[in-house]
C-alpha positions as CSV (number, residue, x, y, z in Angstrom):
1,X,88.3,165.8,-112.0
2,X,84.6,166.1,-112.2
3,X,84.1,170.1,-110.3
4,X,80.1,169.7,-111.1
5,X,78.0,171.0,-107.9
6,X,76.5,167.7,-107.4
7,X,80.1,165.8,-107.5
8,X,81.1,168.2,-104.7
9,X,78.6,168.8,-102.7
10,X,78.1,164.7,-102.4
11,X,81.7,164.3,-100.5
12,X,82.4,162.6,-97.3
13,X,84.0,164.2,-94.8
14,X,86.8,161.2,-95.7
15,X,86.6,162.2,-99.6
16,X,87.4,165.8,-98.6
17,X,90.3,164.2,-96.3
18,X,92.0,162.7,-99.2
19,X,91.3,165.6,-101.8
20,X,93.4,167.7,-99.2
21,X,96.2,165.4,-98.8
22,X,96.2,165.1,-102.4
23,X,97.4,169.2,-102.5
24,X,100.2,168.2,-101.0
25,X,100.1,168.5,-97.2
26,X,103.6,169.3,-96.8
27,X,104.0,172.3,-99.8
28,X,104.3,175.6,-98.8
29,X,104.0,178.6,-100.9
30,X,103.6,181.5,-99.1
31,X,102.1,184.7,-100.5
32,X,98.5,186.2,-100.2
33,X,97.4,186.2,-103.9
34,X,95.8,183.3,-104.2
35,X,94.4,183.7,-100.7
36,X,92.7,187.5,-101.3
37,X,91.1,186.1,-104.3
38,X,89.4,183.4,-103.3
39,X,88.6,184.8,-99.8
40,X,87.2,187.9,-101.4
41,X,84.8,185.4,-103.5
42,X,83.5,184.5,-100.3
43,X,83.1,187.6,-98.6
44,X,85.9,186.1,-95.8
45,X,88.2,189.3,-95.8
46,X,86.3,190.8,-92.9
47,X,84.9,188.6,-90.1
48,X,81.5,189.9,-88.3
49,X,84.0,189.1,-85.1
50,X,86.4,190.9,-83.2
51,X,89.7,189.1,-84.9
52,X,92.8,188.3,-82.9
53,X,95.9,186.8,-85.3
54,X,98.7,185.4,-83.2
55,X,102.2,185.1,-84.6
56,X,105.7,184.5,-83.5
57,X,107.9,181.0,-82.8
58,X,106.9,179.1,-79.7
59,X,103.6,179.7,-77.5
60,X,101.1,180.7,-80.1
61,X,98.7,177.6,-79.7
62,X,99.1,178.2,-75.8
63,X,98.4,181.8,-75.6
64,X,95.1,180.9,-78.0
65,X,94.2,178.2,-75.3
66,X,94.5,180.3,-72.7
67,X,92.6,183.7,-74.3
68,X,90.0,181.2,-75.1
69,X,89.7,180.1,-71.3
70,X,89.4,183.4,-70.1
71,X,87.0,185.1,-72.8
72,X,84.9,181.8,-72.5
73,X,84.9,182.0,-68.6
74,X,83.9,185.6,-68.7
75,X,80.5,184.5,-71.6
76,X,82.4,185.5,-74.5
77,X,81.4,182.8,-77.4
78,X,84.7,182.3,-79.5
79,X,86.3,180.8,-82.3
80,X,89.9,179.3,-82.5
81,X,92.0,178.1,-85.6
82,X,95.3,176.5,-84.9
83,X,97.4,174.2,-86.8
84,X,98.4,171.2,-87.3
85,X,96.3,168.6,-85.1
86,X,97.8,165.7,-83.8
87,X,95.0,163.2,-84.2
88,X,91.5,164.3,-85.8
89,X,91.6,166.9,-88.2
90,X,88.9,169.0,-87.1
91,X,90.7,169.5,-84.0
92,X,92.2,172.8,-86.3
93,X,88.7,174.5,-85.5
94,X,87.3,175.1,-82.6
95,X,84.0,177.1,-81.4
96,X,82.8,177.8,-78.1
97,X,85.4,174.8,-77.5
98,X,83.9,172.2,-79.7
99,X,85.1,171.3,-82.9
100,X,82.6,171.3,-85.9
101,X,80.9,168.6,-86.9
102,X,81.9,166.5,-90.2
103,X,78.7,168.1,-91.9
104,X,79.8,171.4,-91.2
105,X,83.0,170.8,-92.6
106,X,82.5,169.6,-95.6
107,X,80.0,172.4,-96.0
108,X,82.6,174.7,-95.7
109,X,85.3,172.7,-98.0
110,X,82.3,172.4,-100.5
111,X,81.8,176.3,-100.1
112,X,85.3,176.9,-100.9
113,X,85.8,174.5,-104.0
114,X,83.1,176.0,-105.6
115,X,84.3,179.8,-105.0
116,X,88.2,178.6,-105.9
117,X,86.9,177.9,-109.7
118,X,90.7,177.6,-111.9
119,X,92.8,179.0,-108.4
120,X,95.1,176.4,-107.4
121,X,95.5,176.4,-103.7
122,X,97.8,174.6,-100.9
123,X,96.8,172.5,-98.6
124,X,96.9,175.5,-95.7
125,X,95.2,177.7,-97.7
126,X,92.2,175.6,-98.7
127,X,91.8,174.8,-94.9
128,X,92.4,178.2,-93.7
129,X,89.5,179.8,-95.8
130,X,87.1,176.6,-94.8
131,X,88.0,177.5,-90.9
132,X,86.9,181.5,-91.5
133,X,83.8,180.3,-94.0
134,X,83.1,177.9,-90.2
135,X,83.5,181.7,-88.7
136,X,81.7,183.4,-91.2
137,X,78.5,181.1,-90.7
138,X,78.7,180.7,-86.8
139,X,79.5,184.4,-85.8
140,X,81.3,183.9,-82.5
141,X,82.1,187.3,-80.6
142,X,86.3,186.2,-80.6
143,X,88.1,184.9,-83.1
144,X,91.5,183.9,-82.4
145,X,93.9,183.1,-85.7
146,X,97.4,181.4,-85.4
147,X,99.6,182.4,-88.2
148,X,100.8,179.0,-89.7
149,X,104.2,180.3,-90.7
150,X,105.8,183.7,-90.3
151,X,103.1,186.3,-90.4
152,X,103.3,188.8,-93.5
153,X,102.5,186.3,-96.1
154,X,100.9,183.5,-94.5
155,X,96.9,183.1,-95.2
156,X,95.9,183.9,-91.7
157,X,96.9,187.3,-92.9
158,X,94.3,187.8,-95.5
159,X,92.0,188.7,-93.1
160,X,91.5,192.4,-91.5
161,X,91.9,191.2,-87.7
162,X,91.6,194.0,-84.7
163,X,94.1,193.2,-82.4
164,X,97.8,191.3,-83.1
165,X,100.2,189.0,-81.1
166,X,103.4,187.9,-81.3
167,X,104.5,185.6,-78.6
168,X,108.2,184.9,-79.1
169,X,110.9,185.5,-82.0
170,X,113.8,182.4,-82.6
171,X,115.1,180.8,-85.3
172,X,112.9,178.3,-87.1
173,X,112.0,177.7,-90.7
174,X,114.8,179.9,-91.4
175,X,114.8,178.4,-95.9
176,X,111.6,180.2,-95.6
177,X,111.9,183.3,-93.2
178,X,115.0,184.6,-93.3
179,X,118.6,183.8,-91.3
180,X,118.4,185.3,-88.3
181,X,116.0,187.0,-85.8
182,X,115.9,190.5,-87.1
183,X,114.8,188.9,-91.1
184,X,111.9,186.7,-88.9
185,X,110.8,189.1,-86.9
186,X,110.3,191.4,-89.9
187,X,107.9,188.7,-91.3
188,X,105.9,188.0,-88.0
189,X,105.7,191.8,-87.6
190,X,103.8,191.8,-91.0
191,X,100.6,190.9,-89.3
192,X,100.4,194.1,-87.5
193,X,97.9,196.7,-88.6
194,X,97.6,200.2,-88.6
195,X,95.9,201.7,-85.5
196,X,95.2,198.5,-84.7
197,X,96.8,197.1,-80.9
198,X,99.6,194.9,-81.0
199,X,101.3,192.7,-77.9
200,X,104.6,191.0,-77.9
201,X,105.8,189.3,-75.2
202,X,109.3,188.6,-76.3
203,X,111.5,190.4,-73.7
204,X,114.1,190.9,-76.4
205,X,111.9,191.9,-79.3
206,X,114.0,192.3,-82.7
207,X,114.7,195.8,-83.9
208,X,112.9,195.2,-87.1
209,X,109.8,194.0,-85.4
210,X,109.6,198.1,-83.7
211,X,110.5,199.5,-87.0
212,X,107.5,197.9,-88.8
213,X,105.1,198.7,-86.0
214,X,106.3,202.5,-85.6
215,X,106.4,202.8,-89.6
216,X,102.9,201.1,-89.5
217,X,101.7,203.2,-87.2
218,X,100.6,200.2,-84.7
219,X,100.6,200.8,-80.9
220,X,102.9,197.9,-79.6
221,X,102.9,197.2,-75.8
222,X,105.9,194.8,-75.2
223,X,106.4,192.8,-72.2
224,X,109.0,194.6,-69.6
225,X,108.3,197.6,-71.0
226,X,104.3,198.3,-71.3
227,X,103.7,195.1,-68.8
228,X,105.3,193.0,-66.4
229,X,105.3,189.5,-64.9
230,X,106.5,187.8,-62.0
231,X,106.2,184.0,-60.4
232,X,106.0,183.4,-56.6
233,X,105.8,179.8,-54.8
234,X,102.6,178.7,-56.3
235,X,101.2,181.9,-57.7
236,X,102.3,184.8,-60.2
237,X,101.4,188.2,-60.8
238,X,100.6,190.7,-63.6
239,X,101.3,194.4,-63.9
240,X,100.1,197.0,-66.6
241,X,97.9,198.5,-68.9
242,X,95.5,199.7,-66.3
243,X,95.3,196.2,-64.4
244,X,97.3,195.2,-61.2
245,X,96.5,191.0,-60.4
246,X,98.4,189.3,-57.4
247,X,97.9,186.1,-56.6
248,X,97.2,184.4,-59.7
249,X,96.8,180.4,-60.4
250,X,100.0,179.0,-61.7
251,X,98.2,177.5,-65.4
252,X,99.4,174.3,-66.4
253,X,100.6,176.1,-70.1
254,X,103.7,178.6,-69.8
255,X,103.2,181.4,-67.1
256,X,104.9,183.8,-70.2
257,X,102.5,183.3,-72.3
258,X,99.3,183.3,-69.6
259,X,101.2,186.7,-69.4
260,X,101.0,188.0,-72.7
261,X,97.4,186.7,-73.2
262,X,96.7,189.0,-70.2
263,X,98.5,191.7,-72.1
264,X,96.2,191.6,-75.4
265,X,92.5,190.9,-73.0
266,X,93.9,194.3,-71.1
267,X,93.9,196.2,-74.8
268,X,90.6,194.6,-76.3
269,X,87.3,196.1,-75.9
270,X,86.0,192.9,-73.7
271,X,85.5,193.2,-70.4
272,X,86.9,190.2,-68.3
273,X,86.8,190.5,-64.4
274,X,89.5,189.1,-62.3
275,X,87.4,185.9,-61.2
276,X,86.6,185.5,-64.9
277,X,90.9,185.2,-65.9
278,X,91.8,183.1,-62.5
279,X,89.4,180.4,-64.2
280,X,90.7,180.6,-67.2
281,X,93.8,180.4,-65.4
282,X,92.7,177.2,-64.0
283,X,91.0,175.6,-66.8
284,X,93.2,176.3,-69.8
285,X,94.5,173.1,-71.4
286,X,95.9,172.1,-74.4
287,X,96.9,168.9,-76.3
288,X,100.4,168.0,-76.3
289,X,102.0,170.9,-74.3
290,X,103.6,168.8,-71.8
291,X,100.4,166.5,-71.0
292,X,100.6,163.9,-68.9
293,X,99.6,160.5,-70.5
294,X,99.9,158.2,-67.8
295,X,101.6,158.2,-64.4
296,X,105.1,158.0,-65.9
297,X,104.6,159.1,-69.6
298,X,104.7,162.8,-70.7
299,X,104.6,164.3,-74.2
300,X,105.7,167.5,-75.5
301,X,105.6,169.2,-79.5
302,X,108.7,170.9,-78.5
303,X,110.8,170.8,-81.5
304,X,113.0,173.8,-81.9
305,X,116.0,175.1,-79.1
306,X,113.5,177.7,-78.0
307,X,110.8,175.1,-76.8
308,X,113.1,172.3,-76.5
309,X,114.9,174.7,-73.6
310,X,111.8,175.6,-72.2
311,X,110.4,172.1,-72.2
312,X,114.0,171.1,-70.0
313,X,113.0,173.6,-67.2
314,X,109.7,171.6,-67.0
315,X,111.2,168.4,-67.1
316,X,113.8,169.5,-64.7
317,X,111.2,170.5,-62.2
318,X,109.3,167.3,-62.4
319,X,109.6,165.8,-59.1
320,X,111.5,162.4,-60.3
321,X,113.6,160.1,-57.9
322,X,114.8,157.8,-61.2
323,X,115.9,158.1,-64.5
324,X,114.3,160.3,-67.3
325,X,114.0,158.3,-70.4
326,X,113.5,160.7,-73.7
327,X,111.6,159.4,-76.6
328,X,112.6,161.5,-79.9
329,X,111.4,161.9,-83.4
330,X,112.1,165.0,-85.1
331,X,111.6,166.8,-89.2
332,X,115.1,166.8,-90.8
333,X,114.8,170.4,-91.3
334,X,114.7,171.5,-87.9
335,X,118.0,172.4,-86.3
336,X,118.8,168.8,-84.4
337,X,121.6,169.5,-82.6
338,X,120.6,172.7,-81.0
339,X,117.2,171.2,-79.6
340,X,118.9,168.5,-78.3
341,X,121.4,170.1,-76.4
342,X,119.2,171.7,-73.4
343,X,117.8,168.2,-72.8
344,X,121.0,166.1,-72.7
345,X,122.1,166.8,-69.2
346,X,118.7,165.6,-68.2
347,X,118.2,162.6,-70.1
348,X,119.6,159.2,-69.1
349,X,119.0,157.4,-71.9
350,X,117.5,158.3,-75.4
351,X,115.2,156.3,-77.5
352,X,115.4,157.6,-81.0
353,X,113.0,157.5,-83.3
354,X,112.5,157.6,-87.3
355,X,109.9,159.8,-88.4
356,X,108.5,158.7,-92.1
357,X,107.6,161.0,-95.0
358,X,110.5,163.5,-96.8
359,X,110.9,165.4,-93.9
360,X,111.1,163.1,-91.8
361,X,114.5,162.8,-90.0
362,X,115.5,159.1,-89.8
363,X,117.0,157.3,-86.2
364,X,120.6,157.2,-87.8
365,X,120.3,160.7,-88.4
366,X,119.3,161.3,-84.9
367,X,121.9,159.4,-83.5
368,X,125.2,161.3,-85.3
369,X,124.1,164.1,-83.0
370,X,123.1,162.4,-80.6
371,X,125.4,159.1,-79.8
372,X,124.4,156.6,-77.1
373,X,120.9,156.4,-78.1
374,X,118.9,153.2,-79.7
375,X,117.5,153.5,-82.8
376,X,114.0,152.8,-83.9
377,X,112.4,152.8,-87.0
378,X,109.0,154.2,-85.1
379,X,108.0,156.7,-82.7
380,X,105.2,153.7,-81.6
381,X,109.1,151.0,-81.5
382,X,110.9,153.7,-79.8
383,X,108.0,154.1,-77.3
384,X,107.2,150.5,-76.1
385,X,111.0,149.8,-75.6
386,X,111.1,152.9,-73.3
387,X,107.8,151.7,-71.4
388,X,109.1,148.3,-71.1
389,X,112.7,149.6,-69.9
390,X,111.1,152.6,-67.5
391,X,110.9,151.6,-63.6
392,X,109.0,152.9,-60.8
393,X,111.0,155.8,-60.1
394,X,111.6,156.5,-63.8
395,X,109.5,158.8,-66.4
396,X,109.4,158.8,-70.2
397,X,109.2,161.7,-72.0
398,X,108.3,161.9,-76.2
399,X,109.2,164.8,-78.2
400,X,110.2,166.7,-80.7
401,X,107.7,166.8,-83.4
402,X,103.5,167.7,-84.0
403,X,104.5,163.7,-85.7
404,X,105.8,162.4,-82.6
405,X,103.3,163.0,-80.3
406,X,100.6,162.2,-82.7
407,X,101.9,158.9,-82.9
408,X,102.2,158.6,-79.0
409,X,98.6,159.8,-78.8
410,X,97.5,157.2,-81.5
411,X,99.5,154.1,-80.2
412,X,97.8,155.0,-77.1
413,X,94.6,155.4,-78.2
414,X,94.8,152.1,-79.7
415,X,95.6,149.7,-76.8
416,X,92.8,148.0,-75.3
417,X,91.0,150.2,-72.2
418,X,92.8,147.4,-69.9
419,X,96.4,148.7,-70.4
């Protein structure tokens, strides 16, 4: 490969695409090495932001959305990096709620190519250091990280961030985190720092997630005990750290994590007025967290028994006279069975859908723990035989996978305007 500063610097945004992919999207090698040098190169180890790194299981792309709601309803400029996107890649950055431009990007990808010299990196750590080179060069007051996987060695963690988060603790990736909640919660408390605040709003926090934080010496406020959190008919309320709100807008991302977002803007040095979190409240959105497509289509990413639970409450309160028809795809390496379970006494009939690549689990898989369902060799197949079979009174709902809704998002996105 010719590494000449003219060859790089000449990319497309589409070149850069494919040299990513070509590191192997879906290796993981976790460990801060690589990382630390490379960042160090390019002066990325401190931010000239206040940083925020979010951790845990379920809810850390909601509780960014809905910190970046508030602190951008009270004038805060800030910066968000969350993975993986569903459609367009540069959906994994944004700023001031806008994702950088192509130029930008491969500015930053250029920038770290050149700094990397013989380092080999994965495919999340070259991105990770192009979305804090973004930071680096744009300066936004906020900058909110989401740990890709686990916390102490992932390459969010290479930077020195101010504040800490960890939304919830259950198992997933367990070949990489450890067997059961007290070995995971070990690795997602490894983002804490010294001195530094730290939140977690899992009511049931692991006891090696308070070890680490009292032998790190970080002050952890932890939902029950430090705050609380209560929903009413149409309204919810929040209660500690010095603030008292009643009344609040119901969001349309979890209430639990609106909670804990409330939790870390309470400990940060920001000033946010109540006005200033009930639009956030309001306006805090994000793709694929149970959106609404069309009239009778939902979507959800849930793929794990912790979201795949939560996403069940939410389907069961959906206000639906018919049947609930459930489009699924999910990664062979999640636990099937387990996510399955909450949904099945909902779901009338199941759709089930292959999902391509290694990890991909296939629709026979799908069915041996699930029986009864069709199989598809498509989340887009699966999909338009759901459509075609749903009535008035009936809904669809896809999930399971980032994959699966992506595919929903794109099938959709390719129809023509009159469908």
């Amino acid at each position: 490969m010719n590494r000449t500063t003219d060859a790089i610097t000449s990319r497309s945004f589409q070149d850069w695409l494919a040299f990513l992919e070509g590191l192997n999207i879906a290796h993981i090698e976790l460990g801060l090495e690589r990382m630390g040098l490379v960042a160090g190169r390019l002066g990325l180890l401190r931010l000239p932001s206040h940083v925020i790194t979010l951790g845990g299981t379920n809810g850390k792309g909601t509780t960014c959305a809905l910190l970046e709601a508030m602190l951008s309803a009270a004038g805060h400029s800030v910066g968000v990096y969350s993975s993986p996107h569903l459609l367009d890649y540069r959906e994994r950055v944004r700023i001031n709620g806008e994702s950088p431009s192509e130029e930008a990007f491969c500015a930053a990808f250029s920038a770290v190519e050149q700094a990397r010299g013989d380092t080999a990196l994965t495919y999340f750590e070259f991105t990770t250091l192009a979305a804090l080179w973004l930071f680096r060069a744009t300066a936004p007051e906020v900058v909110l990280l989401e740990v890709g996987l686990g916390g102490r060695l992932d390459a969010t963690n290479v930077v020195d961030s101010e504040q800490t988060v960890i939304t919830t603790i259950a198992l997933d990736h367990t070949d990489w985190l450890g067997p059961d909640r007290e070995a995971i919660g070990f690795e997602k408390a490894g983002i804490f720092r010294t001195g530094k605040a730290a939140v977690c709003g899992d009511p049931m926090p692991p006891a090696s997630l308070l070890a680490q934080a009292e032998r790190l010496g970080t002050p952890l406020s932890c939902v029950g005990r430090d705050y609380r959190w209560a929903q009413q008919d149409g309204s919810w309320s929040f209660d500690g750290l010095g603030w008292r709100l009643e009344g609040l807008p119901l969001p349309a991302l979890p209430v639990m994590n609106a909670a804990t977002a409330l939790a870390v803007l309470a400990l940060s040095p920001f000033r946010i007025g109540e006005e200033a979190v009930r639009t956030g409240l309001r306006q805090a959105r994000l793709s694929g967290r149970m959106q609404q497509l069309e009239p009778r289509l939902w979507v959800d990413v849930a793929h794990n028994p912790e979201s795949a639970a939560y996403l069940a409450g939410r389907l069961a309160a959906l206000p639906v006279s018919g049947r609930r028809l459930a489009v699924v795809g999910m990664l062979k390496d999640k636990d099937i069975a387990a996510s399955l379970a909450p949904l099945s006494p909902l779901v009338d009939a199941w759709y089930l859908a292959g999902l391509g690549g290694p990890r991909g689990a296939s629709a026979d898989e799908l069915a041996r723990l699930q029986p009864g369902g069709r199989c598809f060799d498509s989340v887009a197949a699966a999909l338009q035989a759901a459509q075609a079979d749903c009535g008035e009174q009936d809904v669809v709902i896809a999930f399971g996978s980032f994959y699966t809704v992506a595919e929903v998002l794109a099938s959709k996105a390719q129809q023509p305007a009159s469908e």
